[in-house]
C-alpha positions as CSV (number, residue, x, y, z in Angstrom):
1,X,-43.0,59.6,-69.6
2,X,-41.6,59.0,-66.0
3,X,-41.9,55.3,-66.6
4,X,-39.7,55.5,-69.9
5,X,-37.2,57.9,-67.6
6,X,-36.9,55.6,-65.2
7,X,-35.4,52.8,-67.5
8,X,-33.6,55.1,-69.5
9,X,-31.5,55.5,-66.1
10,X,-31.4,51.8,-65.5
11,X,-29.9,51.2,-68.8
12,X,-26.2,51.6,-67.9
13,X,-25.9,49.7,-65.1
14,X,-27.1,46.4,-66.3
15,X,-24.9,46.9,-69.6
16,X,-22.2,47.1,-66.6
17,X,-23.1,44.2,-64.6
18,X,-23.4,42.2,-68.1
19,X,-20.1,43.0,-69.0
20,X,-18.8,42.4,-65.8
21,X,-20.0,38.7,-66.1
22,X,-18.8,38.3,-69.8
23,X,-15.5,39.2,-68.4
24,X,-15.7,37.0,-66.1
25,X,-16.7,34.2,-68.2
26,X,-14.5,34.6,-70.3
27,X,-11.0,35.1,-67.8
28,X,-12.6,31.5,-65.9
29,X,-12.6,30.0,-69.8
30,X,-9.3,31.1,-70.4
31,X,-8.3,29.6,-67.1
32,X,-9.8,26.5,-67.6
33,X,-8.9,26.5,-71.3
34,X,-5.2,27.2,-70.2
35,X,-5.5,24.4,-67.9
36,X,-6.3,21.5,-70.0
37,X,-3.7,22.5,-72.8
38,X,-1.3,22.6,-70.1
39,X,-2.3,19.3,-68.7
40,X,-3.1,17.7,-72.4
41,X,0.8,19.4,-73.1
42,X,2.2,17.5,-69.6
43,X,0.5,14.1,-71.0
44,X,1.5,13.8,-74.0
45,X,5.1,15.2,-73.6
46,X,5.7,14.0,-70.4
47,X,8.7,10.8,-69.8
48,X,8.4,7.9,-68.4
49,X,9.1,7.7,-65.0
50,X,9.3,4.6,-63.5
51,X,11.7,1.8,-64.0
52,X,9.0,-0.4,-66.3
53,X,8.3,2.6,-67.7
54,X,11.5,3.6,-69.0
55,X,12.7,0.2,-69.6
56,X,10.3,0.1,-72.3
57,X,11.0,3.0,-73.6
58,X,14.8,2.6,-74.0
59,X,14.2,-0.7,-75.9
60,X,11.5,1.4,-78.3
61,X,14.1,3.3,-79.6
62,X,16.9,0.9,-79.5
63,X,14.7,-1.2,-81.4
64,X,13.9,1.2,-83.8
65,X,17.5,1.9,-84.8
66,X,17.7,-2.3,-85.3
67,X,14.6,-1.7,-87.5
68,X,16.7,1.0,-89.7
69,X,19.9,-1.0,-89.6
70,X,18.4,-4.2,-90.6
71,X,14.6,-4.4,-91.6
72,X,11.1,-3.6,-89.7
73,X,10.2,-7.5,-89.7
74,X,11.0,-7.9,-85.7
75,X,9.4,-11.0,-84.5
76,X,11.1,-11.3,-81.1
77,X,12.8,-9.1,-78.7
78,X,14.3,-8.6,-75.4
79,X,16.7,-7.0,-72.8
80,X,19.4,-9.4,-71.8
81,X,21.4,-7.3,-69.5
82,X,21.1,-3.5,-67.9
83,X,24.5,-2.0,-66.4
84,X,22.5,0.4,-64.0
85,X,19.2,-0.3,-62.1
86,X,19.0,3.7,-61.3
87,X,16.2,3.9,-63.7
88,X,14.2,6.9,-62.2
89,X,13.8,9.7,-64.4
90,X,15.9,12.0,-61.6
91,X,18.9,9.8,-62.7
92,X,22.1,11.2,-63.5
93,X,23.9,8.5,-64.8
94,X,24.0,6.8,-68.3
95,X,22.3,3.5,-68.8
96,X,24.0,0.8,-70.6
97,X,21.5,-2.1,-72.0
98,X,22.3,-5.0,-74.3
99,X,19.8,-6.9,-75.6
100,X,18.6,-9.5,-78.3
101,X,16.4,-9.9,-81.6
102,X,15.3,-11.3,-84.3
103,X,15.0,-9.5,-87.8
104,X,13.5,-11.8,-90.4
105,X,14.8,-14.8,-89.2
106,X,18.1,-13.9,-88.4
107,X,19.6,-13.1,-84.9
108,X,20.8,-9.7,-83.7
109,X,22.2,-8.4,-80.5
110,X,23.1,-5.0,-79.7
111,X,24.6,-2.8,-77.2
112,X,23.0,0.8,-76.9
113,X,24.2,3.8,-74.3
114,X,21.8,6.1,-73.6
115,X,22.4,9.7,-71.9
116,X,20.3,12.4,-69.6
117,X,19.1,15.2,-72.6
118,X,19.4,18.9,-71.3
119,X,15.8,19.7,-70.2
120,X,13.3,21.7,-72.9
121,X,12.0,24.7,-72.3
122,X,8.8,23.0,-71.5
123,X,10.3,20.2,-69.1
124,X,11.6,24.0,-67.6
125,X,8.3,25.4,-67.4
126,X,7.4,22.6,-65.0
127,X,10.2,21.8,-63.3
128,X,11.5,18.4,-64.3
129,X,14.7,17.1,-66.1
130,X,15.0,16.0,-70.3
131,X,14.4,12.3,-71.1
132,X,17.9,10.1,-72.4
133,X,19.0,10.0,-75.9
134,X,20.6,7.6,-77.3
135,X,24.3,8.4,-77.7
136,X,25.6,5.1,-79.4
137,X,24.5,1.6,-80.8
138,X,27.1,-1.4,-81.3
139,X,24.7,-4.3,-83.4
140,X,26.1,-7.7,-85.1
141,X,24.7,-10.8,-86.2
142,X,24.8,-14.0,-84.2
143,X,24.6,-17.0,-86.3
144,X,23.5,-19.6,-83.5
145,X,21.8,-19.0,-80.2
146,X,24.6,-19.2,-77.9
147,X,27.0,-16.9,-80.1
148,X,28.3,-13.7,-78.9
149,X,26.2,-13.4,-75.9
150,X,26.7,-10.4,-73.5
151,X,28.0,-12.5,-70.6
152,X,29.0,-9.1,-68.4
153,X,28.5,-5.7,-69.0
154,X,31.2,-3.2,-66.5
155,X,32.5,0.1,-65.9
156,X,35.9,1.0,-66.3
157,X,38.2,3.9,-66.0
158,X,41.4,2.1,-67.7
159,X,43.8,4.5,-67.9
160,X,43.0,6.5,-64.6
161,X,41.7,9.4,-66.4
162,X,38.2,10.2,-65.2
163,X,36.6,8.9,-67.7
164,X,35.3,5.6,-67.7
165,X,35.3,2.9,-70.2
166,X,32.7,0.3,-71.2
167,X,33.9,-3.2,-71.0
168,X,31.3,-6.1,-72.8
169,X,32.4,-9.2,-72.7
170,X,31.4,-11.4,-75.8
171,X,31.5,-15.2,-75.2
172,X,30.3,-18.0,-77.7
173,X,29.2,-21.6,-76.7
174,X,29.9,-23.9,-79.6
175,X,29.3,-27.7,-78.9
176,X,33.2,-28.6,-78.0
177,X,34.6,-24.9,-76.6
178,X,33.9,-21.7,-75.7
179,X,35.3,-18.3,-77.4
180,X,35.7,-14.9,-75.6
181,X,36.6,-11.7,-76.6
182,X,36.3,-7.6,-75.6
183,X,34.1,-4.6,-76.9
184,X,35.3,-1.5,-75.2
185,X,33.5,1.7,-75.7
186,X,35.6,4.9,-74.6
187,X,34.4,8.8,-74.7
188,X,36.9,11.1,-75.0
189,X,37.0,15.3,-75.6
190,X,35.3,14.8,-79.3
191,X,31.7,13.3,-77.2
192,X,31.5,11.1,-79.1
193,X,31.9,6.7,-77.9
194,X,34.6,4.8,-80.1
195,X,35.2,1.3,-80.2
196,X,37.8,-0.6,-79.4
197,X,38.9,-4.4,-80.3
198,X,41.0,-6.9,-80.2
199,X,42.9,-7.8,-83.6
200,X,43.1,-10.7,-85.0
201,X,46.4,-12.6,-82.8
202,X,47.4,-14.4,-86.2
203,X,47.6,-10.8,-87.5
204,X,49.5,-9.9,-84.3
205,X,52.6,-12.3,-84.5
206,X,53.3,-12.2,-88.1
207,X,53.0,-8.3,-88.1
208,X,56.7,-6.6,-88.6
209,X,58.2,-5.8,-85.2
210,X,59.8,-2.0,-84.9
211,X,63.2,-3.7,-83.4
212,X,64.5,-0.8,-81.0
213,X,68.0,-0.7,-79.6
214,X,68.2,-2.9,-76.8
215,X,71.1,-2.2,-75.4
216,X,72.6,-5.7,-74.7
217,X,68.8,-6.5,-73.2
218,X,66.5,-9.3,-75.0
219,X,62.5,-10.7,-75.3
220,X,62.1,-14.2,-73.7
221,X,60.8,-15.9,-76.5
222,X,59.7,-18.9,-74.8
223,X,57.6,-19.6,-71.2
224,X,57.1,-23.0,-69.8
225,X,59.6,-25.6,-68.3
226,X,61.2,-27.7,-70.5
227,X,62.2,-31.2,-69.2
228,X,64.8,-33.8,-69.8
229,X,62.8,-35.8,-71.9
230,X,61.0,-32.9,-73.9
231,X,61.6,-32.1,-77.4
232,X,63.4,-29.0,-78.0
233,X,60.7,-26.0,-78.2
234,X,59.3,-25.8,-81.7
235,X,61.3,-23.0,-84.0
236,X,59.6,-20.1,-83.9
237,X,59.2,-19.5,-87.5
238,X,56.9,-23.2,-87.2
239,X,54.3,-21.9,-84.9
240,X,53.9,-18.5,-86.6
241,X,52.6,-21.0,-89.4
242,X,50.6,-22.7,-87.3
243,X,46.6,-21.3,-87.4
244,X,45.6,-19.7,-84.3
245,X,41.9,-20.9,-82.8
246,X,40.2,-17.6,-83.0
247,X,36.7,-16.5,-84.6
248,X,36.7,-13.1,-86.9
249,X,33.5,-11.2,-86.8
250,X,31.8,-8.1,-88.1
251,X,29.7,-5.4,-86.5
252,X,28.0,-2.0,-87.1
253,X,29.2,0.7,-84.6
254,X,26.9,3.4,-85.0
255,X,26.9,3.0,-88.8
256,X,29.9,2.1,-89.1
257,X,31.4,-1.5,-89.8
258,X,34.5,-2.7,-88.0
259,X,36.1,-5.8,-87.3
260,X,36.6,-7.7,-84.3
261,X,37.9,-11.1,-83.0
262,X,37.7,-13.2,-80.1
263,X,39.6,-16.3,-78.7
264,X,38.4,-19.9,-78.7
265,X,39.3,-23.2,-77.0
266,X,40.7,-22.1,-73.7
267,X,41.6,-18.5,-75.1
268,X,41.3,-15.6,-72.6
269,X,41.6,-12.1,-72.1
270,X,42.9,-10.0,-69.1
271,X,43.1,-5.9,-68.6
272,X,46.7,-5.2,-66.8
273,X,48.4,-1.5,-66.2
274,X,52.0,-1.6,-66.5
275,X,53.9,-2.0,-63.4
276,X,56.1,0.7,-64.2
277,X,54.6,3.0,-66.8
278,X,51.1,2.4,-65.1
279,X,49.1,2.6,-68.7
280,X,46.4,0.1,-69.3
281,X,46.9,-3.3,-70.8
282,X,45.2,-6.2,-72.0
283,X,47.2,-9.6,-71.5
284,X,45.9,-12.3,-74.3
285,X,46.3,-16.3,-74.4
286,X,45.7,-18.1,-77.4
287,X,46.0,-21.4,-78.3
288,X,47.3,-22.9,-82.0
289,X,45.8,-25.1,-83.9
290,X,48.2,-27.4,-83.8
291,X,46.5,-31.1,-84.6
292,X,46.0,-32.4,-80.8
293,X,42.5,-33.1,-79.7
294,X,40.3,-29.9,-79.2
295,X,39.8,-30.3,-75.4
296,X,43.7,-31.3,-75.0
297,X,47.2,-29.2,-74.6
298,X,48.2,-26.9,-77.3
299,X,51.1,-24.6,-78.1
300,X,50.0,-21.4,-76.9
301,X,51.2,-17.7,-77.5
302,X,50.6,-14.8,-75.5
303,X,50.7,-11.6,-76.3
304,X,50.6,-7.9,-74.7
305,X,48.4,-5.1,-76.2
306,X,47.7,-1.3,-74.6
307,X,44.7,1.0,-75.2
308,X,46.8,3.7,-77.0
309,X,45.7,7.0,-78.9
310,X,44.7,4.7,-81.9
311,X,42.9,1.9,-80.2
312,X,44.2,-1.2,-79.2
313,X,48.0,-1.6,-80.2
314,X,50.8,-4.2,-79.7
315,X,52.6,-2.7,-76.3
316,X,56.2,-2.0,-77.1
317,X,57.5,-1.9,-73.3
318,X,56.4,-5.1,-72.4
319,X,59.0,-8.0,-73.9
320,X,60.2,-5.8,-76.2
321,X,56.7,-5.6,-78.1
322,X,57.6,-9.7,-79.1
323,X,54.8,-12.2,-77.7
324,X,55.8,-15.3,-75.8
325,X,55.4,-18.8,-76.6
326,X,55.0,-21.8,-75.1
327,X,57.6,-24.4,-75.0
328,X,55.8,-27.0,-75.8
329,X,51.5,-28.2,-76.0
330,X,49.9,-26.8,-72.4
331,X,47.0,-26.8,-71.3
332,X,44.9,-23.8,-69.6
333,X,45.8,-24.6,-65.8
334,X,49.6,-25.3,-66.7
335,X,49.6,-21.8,-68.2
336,X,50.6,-19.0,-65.1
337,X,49.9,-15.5,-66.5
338,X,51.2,-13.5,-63.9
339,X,54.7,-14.9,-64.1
340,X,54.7,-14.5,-68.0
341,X,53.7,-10.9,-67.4
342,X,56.5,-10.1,-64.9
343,X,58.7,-11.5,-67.5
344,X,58.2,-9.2,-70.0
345,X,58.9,-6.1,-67.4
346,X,61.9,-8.1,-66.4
347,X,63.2,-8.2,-69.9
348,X,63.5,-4.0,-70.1
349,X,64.8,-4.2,-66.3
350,X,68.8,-4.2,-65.0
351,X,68.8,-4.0,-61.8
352,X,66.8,-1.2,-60.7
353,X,66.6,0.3,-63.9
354,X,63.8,-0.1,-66.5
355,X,64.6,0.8,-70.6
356,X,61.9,2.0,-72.1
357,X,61.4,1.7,-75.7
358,X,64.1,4.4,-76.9
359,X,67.7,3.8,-75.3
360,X,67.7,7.0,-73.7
361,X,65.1,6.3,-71.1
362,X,65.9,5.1,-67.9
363,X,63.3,4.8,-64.8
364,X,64.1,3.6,-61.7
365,X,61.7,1.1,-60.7
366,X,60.1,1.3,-57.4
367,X,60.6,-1.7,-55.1
């Protein structure tokens, strides 16, 4: 009877001391259990973090916006240029890539902007900053090898606002020339990135003109010295018939199509602000197709064009919003831009004062 007494007594505390170790089991279990979800979470959901890393990644989902655009048959791919080399995943700034592939058969290139996503609540939990998204994707078709390459990617802020614009320079390589022409991608207060392109220049000059008042002041129609043993300058109404060597092209801007252009045999482009107004501008030369040899002088035209509200628009204070022509075939290093651009402030100026497109405005002009 004592014997049977004694473990009666015993009884409770090893129930205790076996509870005590379940719970114990159980809390280290639960530690350890929490521990490799956490980790496994970390793994799987973690970003890329080094430059390779998050190369690679960027092209992934560039590529598979390609493969939804234009068919999953890609049998070559690559990145042709990157606009910022501050890859780490701390990185603040947006990453600009271009790059190049091919989508049964044909050749594709595309231009993709990627930006920093807010953090998850997860990339909160432990402590590090959201992955990039990608905010816009400019494709097209190239139909040779050497077409509408990506020669230079930059960062712009045209119009002084802040904000900066995306310039890409498209040029071509065809056997005889070379063509060139702009992409600019602007952000403004609706988030999201619009394009902007050049129009067609044979569109340009045969487009209706708004003919303001001009008070007694006139365009230059024609730039280029004349000598005695020149032909008069071609009537204007001659060259406008003329074709202009330029390339017409199409793209997809997130899922959008638009049209752009860009200039060929000696054409060229170059961004301006308005030496009065201060606005950007984008100064174009283009050469007619006028029956002389391809790599000889041609008439030329150029024209004036601002980044306005609406895109890209013929600029209405420079010349009177009329382009200028050459006065007779040049060739590239004849042509001197700069002059031809003072000349079409120097058309709105008398004296001191520059007329603005209305007749009412009057500014001063700094010298």
């Amino acid at each position: 009877m004592k014997t049977l007494s004694i473990c009666k007594g015993n009884q409770p505390d090893v129930f205790h001391t076996q509870k005590i170790k379940d719970n114990l089991f159980s809390y280290v279990f639960s530690l350890l259990l929490g521990g490799i979800i956490t980790i496994l979470l970390f793994f799987f959901s973690s970003n890329p973090v080094s430059p390779k890393d998050v190369k690679h990644e960027l092209l992934e989902i560039s590529l598979d916006e390609m493969k939804r655009r234009y068919g999953d048959v890609i049998t070559e791919n690559n990145i042709d240029k990157i606009s910022s080399t501050e890859l780490e995943a701390g990185a603040d700034k947006s990453i600009i890539l271009s790059g190049s592939t091919k989508i049964n058969e044909n050749i594709y290139r595309w231009v993709s902007i990627f930006e920093r996503m807010p953090p998850s609540v997860f990339d909160k939990l432990v402590g590090r900053t959201g992955f990039f998204n990608l905010a816009s994707l400019t494709s097209y078709e190239a139909p040779y090898f050497n077409s509408l390459l990506v020669d230079k990617i930059e960062v712009i802020d045209f119009d002084g606002d802040g904000i900066s614009e995306v310039h890409i320079r498209l040029q071509s390589i065809w056997a005889d020339s070379t063509s060139v022409g702009p992409l600019i991608l602007s952000k403004k207060d609706d988030s999201k990135w619009n394009l902007n392109t050049l129009p067609l220049i044979s569109n340009a000059i045969n487009s209706p003109l708004k003919i303001p008042k001009m008070g007694g002041r006139r365009p230059y129609n024609y730039f280029g010295m004349v000598g005695e043993e020149d032909p008069k300058p071609k009537p204007l109404i001659e060259l406008k018939q003329l074709g202009i060597s330029e390339e017409s092209w199409t793209l997809n801007h997130n899922g959008e199509e638009q049209n752009f252009s860009t200039l060929r045999n000696g054409g060229d482009y170059i961004f301006r602000n308005h030496t009065v107004k201060g606005y950007a501008q984008i100064q174009t030369l283009s050469f007619f197709i006028d029956g002389g040899a391809v790599l000889g002088p041609h008439y030329a035209v150029v024209n004036m064009f601002k980044l306005g509200e609406d895109g890209i628009e013929t600029d209405e204070l420079w010349n009177w919003e009329y382009p200028m022509y050459s006065t007779r075939p040049l060739r590239l290093s004849e042509i001197d831009m700069d002059s031809i651009l003072k000349a079409g402030i120097m058309s709105h100026t008398v004296g001191d004062v520059f007329y603005g497109y209305t007749e009412f405005e009057k500014i001063r002009v700094q010298k």
